[in-house]
TILO-712702 format. One record per atom (N, C-alpha, C, O): atom name; residue number from 1; x negated, y, z negated. Coordinates in nm, 3 decimals. Atoms other than C-alpha are relative to their C-alpha. Example, Ala and Ser with C-alpha at 12.3 -4.5 7.8 and 13.67 -1.06 7.14 Angstrom:
BEGIN
+----+-----+---------+---------+---------+
: at :   i :      c1 :      c2 :      c3 :
+----+-----+---------+---------+---------+
:  N :   1 :  -0.089 :  -0.119 :   0.000 :
: CA :   1 :  -1.230 :  -0.450 :  -0.780 :
:  C :   1 :  -0.090 :   0.120 :   0.000 :
:  O :   1 :  -0.194 :   0.118 :  -0.066 :
:  N :   2 :   0.082 :  -0.119 :   0.006 :
: CA :   2 :  -1.367 :  -0.106 :  -0.714 :
:  C :   2 :   0.077 :   0.109 :  -0.073 :
:  O :   2 :   0.026 :   0.220 :  -0.090 :
+----+-----+---------+---------+---------+
//
This chain:
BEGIN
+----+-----+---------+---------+---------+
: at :   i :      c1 :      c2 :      c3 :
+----+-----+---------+---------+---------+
:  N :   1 :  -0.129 :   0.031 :  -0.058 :
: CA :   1 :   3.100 :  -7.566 :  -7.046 :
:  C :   1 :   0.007 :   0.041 :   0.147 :
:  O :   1 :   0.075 :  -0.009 :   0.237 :
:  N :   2 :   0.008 :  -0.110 :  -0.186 :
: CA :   2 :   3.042 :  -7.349 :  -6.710 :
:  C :   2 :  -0.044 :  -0.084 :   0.057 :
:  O :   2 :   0.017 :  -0.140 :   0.149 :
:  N :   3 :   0.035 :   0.103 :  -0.116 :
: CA :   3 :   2.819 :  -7.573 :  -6.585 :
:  C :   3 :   0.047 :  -0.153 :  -0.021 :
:  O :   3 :   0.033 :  -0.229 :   0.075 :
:  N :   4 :  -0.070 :   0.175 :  -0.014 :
: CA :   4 :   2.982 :  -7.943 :  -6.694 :
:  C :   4 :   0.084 :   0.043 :   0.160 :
:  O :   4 :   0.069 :  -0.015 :   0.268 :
:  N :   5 :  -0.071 :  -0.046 :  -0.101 :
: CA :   5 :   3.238 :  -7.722 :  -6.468 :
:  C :   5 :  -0.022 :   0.024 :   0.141 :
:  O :   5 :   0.049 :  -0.001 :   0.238 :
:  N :   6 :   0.062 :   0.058 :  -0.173 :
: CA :   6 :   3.023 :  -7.693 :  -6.165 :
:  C :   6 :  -0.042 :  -0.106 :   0.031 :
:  O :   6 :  -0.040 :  -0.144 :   0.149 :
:  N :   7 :   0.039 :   0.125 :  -0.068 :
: CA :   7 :   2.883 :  -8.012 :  -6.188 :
:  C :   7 :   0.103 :  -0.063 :   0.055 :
:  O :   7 :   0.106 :  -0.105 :   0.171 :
:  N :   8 :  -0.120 :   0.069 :  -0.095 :
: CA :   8 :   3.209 :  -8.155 :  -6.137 :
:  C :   8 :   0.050 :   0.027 :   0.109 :
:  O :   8 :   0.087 :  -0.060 :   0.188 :
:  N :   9 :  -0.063 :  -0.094 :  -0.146 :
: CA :   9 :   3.330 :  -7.920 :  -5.862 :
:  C :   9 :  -0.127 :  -0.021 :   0.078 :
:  O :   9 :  -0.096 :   0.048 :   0.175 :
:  N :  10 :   0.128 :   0.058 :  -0.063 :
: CA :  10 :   2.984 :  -8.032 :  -5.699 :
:  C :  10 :   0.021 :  -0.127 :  -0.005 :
:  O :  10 :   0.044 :  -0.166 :   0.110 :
:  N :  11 :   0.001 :   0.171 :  -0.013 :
: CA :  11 :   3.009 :  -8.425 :  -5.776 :
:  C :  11 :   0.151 :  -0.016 :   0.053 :
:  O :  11 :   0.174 :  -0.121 :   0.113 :
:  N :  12 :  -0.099 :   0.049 :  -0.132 :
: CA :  12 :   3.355 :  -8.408 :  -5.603 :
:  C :  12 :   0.044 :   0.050 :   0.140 :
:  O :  12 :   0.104 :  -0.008 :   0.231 :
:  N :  13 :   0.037 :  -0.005 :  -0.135 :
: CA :  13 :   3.306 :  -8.211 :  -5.340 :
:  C :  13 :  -0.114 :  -0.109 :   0.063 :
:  O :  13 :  -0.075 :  -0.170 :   0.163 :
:  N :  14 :   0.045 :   0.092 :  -0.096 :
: CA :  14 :   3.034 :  -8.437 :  -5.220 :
:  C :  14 :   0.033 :  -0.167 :  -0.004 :
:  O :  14 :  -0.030 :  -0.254 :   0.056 :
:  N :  15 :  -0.041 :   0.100 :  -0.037 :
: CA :  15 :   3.248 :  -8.728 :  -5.294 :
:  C :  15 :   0.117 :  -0.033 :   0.120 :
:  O :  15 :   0.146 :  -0.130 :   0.191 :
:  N :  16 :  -0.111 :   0.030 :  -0.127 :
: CA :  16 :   3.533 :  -8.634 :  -5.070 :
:  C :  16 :  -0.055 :   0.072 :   0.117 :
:  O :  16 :   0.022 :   0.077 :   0.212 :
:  N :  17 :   0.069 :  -0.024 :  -0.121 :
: CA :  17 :   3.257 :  -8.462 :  -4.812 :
:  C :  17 :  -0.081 :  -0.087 :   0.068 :
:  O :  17 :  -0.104 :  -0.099 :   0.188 :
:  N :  18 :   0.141 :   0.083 :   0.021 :
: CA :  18 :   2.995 :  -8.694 :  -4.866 :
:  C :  18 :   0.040 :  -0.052 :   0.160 :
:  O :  18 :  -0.021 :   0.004 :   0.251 :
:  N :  19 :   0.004 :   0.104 :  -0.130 :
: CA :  19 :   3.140 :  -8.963 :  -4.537 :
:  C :  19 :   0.005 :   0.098 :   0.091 :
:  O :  19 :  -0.017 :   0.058 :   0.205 :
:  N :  20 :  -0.030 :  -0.141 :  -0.147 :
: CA :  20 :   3.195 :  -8.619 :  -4.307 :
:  C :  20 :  -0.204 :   0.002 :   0.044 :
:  O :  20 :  -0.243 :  -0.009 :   0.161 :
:  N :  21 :   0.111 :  -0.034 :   0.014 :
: CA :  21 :   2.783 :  -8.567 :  -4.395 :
:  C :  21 :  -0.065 :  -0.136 :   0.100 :
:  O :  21 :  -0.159 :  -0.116 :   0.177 :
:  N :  22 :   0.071 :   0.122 :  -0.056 :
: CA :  22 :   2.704 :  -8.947 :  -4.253 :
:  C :  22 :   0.026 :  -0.006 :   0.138 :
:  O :  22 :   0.147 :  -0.007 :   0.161 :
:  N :  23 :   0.014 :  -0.024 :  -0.111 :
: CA :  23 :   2.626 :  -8.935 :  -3.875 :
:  C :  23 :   0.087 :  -0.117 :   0.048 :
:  O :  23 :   0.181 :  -0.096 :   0.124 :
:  N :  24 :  -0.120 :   0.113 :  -0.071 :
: CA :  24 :   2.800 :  -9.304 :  -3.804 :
:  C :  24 :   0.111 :   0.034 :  -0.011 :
:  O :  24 :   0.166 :   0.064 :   0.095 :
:  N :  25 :  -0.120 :  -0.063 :   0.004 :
: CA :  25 :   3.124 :  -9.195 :  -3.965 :
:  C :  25 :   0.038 :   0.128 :   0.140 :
:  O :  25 :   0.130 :   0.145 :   0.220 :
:  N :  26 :  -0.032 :  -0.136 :  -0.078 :
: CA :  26 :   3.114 :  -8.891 :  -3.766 :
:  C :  26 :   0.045 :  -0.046 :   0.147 :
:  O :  26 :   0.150 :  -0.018 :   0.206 :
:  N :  27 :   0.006 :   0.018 :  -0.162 :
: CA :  27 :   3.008 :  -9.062 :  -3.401 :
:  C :  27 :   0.155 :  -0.104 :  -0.052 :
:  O :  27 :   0.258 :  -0.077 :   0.011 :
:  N :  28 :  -0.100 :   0.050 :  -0.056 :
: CA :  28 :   3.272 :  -9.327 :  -3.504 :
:  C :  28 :   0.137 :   0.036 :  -0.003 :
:  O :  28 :   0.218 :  -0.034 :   0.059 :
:  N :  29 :  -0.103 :  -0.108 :   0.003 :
: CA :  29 :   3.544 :  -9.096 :  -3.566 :
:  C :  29 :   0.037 :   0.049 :   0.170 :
:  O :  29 :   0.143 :   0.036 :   0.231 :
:  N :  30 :   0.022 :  -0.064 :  -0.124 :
: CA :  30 :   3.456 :  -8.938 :  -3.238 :
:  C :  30 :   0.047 :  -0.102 :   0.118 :
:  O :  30 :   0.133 :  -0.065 :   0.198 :
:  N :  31 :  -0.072 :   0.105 :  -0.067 :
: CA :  31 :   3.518 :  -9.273 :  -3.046 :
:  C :  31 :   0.133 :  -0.028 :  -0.018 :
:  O :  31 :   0.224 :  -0.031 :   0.066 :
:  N :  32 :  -0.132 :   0.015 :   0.011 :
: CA :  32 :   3.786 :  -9.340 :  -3.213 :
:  C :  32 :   0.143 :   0.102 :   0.097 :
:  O :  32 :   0.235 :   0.056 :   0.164 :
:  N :  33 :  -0.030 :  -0.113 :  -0.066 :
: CA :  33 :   3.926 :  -8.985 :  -3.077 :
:  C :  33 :   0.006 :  -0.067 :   0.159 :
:  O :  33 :   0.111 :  -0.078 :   0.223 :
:  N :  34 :   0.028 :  -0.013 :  -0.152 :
: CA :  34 :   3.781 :  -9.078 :  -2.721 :
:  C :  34 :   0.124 :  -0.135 :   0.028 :
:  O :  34 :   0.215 :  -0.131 :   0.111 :
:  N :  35 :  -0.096 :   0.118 :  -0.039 :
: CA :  35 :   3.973 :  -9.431 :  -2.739 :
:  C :  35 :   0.162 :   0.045 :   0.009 :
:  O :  35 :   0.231 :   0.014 :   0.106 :
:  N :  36 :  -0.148 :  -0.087 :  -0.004 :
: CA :  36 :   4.325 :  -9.233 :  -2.821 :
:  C :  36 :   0.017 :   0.073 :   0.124 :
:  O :  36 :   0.128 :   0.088 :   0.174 :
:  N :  37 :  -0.029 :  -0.109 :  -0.068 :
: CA :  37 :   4.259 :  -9.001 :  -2.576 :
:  C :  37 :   0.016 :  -0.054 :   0.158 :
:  O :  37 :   0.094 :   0.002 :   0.235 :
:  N :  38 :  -0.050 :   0.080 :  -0.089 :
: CA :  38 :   4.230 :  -9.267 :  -2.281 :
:  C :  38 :   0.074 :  -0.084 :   0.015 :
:  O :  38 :   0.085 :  -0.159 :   0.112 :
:  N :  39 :  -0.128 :   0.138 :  -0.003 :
: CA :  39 :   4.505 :  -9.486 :  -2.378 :
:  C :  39 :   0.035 :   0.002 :   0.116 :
:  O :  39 :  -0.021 :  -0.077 :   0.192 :
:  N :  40 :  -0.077 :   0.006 :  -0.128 :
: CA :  40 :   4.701 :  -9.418 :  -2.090 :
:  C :  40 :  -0.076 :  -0.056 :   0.139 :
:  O :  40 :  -0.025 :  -0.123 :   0.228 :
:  N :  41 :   0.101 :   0.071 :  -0.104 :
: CA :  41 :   4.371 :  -9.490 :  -1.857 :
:  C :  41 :  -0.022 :  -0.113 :  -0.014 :
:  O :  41 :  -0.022 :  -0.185 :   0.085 :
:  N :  42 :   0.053 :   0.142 :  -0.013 :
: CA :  42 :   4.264 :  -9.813 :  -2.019 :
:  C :  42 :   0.151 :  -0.107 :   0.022 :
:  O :  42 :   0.160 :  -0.226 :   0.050 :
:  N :  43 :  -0.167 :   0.063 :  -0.027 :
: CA :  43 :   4.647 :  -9.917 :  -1.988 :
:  C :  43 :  -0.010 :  -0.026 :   0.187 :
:  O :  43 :  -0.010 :  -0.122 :   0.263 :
:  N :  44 :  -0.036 :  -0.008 :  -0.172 :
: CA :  44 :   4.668 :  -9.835 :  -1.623 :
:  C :  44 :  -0.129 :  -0.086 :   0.058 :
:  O :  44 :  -0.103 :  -0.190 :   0.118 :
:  N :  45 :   0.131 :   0.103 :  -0.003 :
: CA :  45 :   4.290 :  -9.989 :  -1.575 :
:  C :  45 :   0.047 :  -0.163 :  -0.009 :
:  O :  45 :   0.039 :  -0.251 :   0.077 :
:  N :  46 :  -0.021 :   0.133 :  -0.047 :
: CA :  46 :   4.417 : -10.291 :  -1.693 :
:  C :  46 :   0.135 :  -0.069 :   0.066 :
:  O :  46 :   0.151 :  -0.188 :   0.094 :
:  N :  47 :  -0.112 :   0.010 :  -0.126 :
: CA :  47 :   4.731 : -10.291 :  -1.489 :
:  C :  47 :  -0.045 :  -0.034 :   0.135 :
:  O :  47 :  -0.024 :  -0.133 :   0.205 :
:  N :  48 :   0.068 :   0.074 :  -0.162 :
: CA :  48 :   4.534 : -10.266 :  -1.167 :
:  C :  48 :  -0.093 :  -0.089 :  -0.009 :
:  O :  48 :  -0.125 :  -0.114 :   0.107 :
:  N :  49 :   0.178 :   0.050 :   0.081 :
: CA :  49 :   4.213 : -10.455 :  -1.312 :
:  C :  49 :   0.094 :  -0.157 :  -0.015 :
:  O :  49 :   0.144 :  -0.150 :  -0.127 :
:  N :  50 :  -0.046 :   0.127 :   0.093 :
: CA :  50 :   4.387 : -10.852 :  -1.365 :
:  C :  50 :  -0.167 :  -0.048 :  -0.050 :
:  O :  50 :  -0.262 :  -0.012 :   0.019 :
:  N :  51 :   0.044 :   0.073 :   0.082 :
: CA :  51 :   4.157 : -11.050 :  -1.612 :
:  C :  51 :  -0.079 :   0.082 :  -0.105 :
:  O :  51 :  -0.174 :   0.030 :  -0.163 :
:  N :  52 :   0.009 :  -0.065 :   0.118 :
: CA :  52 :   4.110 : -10.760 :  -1.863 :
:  C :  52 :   0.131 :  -0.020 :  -0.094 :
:  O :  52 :   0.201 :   0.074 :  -0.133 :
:  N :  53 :  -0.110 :   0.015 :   0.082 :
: CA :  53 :   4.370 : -10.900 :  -2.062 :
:  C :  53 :  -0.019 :   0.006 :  -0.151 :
:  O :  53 :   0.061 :   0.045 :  -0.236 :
:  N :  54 :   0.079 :   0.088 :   0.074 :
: CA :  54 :   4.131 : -11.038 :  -2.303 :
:  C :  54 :  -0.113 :   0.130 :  -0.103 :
:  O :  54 :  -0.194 :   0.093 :  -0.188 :
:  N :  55 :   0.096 :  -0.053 :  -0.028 :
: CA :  55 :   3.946 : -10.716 :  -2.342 :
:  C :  55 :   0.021 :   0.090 :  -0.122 :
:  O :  55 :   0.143 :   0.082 :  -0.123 :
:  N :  56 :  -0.051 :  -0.083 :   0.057 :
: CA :  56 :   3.987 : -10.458 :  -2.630 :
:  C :  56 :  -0.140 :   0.114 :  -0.013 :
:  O :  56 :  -0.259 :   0.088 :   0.004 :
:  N :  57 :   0.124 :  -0.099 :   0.026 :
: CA :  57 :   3.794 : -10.105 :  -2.707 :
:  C :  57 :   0.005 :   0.018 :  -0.148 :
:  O :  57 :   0.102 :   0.003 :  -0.222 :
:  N :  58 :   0.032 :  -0.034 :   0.153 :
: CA :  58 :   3.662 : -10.024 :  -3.033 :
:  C :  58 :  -0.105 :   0.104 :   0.007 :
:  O :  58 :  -0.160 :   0.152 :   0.106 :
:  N :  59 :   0.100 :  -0.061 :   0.063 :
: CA :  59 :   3.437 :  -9.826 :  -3.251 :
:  C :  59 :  -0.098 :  -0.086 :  -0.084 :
:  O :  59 :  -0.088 :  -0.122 :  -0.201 :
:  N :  60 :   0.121 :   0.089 :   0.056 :
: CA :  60 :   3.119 : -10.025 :  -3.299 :
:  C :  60 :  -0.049 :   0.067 :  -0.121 :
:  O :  60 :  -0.029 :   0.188 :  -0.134 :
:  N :  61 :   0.109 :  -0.057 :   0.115 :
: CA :  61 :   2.900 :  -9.966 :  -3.624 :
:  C :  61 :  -0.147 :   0.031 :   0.073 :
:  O :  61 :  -0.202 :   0.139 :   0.049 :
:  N :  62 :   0.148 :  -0.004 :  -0.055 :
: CA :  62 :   2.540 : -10.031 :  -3.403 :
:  C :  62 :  -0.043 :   0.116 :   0.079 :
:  O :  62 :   0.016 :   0.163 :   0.177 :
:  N :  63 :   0.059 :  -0.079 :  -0.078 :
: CA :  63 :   2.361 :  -9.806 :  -3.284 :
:  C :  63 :  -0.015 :   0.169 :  -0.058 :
:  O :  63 :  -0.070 :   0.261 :   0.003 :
:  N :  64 :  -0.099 :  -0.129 :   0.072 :
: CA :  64 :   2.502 :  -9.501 :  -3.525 :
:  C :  64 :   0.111 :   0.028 :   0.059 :
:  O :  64 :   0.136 :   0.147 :   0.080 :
:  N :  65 :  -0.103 :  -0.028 :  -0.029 :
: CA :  65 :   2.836 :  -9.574 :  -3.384 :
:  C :  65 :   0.020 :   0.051 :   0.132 :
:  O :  65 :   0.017 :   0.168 :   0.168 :
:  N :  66 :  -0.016 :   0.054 :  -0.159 :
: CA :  66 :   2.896 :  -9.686 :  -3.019 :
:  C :  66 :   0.149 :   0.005 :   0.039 :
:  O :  66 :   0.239 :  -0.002 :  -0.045 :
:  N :  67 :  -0.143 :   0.036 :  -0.089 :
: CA :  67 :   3.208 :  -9.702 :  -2.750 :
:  C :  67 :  -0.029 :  -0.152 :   0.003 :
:  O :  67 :  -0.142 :  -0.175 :   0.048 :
:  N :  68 :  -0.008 :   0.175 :   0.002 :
: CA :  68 :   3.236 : -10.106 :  -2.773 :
:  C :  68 :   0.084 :  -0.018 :   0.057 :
:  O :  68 :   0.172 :   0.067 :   0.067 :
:  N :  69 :  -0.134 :   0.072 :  -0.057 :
: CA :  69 :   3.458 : -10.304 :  -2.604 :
:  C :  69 :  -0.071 :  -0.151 :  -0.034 :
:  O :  69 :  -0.187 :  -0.186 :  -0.053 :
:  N :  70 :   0.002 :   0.197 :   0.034 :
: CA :  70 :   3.492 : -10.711 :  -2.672 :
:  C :  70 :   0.083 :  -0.085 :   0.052 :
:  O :  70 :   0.180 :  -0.040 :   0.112 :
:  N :  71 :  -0.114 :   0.114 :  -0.071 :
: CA :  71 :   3.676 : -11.008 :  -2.558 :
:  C :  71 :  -0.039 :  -0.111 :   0.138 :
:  O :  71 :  -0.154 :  -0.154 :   0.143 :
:  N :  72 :   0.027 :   0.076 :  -0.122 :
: CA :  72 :   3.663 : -11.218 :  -2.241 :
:  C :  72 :   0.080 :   0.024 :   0.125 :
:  O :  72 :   0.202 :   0.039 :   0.129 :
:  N :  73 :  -0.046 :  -0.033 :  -0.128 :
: CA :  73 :   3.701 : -11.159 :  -1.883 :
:  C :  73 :  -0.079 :  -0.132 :   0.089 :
:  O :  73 :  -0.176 :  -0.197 :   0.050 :
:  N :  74 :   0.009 :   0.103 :  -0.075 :
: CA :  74 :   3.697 : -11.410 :  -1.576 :
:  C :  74 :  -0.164 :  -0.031 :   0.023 :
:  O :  74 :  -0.222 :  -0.134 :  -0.013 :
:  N :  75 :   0.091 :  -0.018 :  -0.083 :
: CA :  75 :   3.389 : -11.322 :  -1.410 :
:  C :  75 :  -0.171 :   0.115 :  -0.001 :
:  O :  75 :  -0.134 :   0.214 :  -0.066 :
:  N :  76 :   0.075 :  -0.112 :   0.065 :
: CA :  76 :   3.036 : -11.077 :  -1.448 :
:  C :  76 :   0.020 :   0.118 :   0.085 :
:  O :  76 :  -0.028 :   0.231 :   0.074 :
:  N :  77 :  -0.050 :  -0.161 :  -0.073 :
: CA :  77 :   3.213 : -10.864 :  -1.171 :
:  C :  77 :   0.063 :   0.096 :  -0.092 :
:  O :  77 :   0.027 :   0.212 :  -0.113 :
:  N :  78 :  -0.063 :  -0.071 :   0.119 :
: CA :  78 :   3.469 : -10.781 :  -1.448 :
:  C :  78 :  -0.109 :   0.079 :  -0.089 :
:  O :  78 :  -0.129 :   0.200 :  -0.092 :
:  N :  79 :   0.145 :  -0.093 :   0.104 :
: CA :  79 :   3.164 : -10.691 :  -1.699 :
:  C :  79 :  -0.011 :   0.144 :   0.072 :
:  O :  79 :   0.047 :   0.246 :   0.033 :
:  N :  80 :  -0.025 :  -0.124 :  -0.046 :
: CA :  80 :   3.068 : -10.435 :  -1.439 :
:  C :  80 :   0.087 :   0.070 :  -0.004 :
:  O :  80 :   0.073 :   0.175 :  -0.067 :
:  N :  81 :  -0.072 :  -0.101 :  -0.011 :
: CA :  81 :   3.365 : -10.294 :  -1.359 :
:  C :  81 :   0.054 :   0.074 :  -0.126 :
:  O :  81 :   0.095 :   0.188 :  -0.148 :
:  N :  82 :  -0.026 :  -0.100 :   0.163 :
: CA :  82 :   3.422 : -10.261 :  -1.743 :
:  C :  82 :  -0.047 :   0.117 :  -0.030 :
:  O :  82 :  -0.004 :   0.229 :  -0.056 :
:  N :  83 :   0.126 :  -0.110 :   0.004 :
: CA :  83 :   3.120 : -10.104 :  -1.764 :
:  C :  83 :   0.020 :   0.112 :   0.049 :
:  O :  83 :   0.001 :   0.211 :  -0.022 :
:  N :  84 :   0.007 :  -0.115 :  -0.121 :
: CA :  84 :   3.175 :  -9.864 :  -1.464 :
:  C :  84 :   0.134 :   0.064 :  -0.046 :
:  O :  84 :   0.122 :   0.184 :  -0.024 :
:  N :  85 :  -0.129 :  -0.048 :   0.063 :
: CA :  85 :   3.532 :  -9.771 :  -1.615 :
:  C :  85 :  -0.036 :   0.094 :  -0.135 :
:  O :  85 :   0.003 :   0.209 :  -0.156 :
:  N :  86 :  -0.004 :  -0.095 :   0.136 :
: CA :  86 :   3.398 :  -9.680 :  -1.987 :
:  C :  86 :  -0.093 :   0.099 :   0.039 :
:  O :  86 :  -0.101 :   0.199 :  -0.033 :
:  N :  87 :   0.114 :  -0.096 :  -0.026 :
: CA :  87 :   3.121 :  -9.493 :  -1.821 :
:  C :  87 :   0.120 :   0.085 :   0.049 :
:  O :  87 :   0.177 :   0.159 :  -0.030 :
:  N :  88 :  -0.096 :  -0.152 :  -0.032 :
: CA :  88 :   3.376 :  -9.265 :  -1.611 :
:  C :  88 :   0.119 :   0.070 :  -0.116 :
:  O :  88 :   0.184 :   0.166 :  -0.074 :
:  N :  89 :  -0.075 :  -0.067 :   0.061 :
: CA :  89 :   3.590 :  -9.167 :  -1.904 :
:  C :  89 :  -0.112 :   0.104 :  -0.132 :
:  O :  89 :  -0.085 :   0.146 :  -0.245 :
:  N :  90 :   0.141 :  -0.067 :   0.021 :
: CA :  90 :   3.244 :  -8.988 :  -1.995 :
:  C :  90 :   0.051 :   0.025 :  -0.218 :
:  O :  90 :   0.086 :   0.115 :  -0.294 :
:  N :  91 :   0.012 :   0.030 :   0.160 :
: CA :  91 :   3.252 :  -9.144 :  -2.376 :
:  C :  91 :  -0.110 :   0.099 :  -0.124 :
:  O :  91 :  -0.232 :   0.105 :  -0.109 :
:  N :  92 :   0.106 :  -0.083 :   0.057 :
: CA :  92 :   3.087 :  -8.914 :  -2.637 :
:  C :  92 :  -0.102 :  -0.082 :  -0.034 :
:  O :  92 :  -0.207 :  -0.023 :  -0.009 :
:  N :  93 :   0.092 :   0.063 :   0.019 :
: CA :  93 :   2.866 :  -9.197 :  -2.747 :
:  C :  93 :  -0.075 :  -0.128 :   0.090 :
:  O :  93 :   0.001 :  -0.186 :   0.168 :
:  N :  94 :   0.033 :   0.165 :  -0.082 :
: CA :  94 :   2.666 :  -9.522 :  -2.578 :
:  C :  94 :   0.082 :  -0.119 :  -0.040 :
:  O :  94 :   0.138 :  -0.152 :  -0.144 :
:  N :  95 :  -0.126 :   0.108 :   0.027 :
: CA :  95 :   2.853 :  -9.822 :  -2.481 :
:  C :  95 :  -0.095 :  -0.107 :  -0.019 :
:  O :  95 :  -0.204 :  -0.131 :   0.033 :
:  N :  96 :   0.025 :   0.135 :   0.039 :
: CA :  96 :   2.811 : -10.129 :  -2.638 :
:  C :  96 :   0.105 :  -0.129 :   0.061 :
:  O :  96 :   0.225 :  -0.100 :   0.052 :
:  N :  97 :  -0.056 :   0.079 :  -0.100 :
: CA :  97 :   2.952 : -10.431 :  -2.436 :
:  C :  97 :  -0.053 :  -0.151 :  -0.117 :
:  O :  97 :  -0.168 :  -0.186 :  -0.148 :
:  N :  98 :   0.011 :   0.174 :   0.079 :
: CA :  98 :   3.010 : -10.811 :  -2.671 :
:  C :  98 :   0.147 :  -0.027 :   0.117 :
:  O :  98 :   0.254 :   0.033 :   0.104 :
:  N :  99 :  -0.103 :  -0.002 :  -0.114 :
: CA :  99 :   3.233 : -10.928 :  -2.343 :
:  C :  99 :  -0.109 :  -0.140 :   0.006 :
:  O :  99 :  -0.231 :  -0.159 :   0.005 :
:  N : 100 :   0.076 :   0.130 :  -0.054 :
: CA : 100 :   3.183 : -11.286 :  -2.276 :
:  C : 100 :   0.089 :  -0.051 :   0.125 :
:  O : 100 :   0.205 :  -0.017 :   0.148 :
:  N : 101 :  -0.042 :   0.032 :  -0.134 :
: CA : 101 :   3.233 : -11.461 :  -1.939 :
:  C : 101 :   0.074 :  -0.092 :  -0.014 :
:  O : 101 :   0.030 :  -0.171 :  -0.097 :
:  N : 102 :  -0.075 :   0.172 :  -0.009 :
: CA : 102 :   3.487 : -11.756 :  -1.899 :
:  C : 102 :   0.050 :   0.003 :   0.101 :
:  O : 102 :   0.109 :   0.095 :   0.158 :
:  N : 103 :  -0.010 :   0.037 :  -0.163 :
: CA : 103 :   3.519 : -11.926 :  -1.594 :
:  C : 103 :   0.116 :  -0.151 :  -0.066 :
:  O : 103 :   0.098 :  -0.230 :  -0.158 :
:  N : 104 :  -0.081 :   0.083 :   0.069 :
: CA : 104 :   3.811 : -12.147 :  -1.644 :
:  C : 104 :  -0.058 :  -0.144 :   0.064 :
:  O : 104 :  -0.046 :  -0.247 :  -0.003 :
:  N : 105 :   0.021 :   0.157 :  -0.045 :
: CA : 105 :   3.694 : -12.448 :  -1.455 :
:  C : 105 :  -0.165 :  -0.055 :  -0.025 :
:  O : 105 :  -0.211 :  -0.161 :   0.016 :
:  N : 106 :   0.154 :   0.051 :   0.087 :
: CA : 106 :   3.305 : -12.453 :  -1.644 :
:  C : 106 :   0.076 :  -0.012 :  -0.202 :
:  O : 106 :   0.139 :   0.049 :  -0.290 :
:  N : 107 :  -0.032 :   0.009 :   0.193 :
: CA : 107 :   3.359 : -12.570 :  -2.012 :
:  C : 107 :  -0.074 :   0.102 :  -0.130 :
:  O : 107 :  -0.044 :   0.128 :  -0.247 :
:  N : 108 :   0.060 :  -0.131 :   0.124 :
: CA : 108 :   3.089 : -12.289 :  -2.151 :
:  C : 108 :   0.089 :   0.079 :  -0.005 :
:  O : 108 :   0.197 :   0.054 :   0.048 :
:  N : 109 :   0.045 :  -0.178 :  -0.009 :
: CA : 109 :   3.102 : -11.893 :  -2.225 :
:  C : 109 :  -0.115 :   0.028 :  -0.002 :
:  O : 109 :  -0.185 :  -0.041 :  -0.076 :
:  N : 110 :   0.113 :  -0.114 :  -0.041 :
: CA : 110 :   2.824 : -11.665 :  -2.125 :
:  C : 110 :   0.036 :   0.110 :  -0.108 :
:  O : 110 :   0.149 :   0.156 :  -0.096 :
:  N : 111 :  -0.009 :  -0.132 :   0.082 :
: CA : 111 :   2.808 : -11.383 :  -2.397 :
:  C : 111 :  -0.088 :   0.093 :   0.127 :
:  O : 111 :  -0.166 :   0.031 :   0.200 :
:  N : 112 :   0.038 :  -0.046 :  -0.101 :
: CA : 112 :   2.705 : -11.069 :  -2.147 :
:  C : 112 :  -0.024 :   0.070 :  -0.107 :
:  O : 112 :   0.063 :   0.053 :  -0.192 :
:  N : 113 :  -0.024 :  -0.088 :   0.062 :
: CA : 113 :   2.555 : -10.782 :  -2.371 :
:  C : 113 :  -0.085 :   0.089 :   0.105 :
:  O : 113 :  -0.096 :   0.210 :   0.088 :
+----+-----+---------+---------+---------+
//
């Protein structure tokens, strides 16, 4: 009976620890965090910034859980300056960039990664 009793107190601790133990969970937790914590920057960013309208941040899965951002912006200046933006809010993890180009007067998109 003692031990049915630890096994269980063992098989549910590592069911409600178990996702804390997995390194993606963890990093994307951690983004998540970093994205809350610049709201007010990527707000004001795209206030002065026009054609990040299009643009949102996330918590990627790749990589074991990336700073992402996605969407579409005018130009591959924008890309950079995306770029150069998530880099200065010194992100705990690597950024991942799915940002495609649209030029309103060409009929493609450019995916930029």
């Amino acid at each position: 009976m003692k031990r049915l009793l630890i096994l269980l107190i063992i098989l549910a601790a590592s069911i409600w620890l178990g996702p804390l133990m997995n390194p993606q969970f963890r990093h994307m937790r951690q983004v998540d965090r970093h994205i809350d914590a610049i709201g007010d920057s990527w707000t004001a960013f795209k206030t002065q910034n026009h054609g990040f309208e299009e643009v949102r941040l996330f918590a990627y899965t790749g990589g074991g859980g990336t700073f992402g951002a996605s969407g579409y912006v005018p130009t591959q200046k924008h890309v950079d300056t995306l770029r150069s933006f998530m880099a200065s809010t010194n992100p705990p993890r690597p950024i991942f960039l799915s940002v495609r180009v649209y030029r309103p007067d060409e009929a493609s998109k450019e995916e930029v990664r």
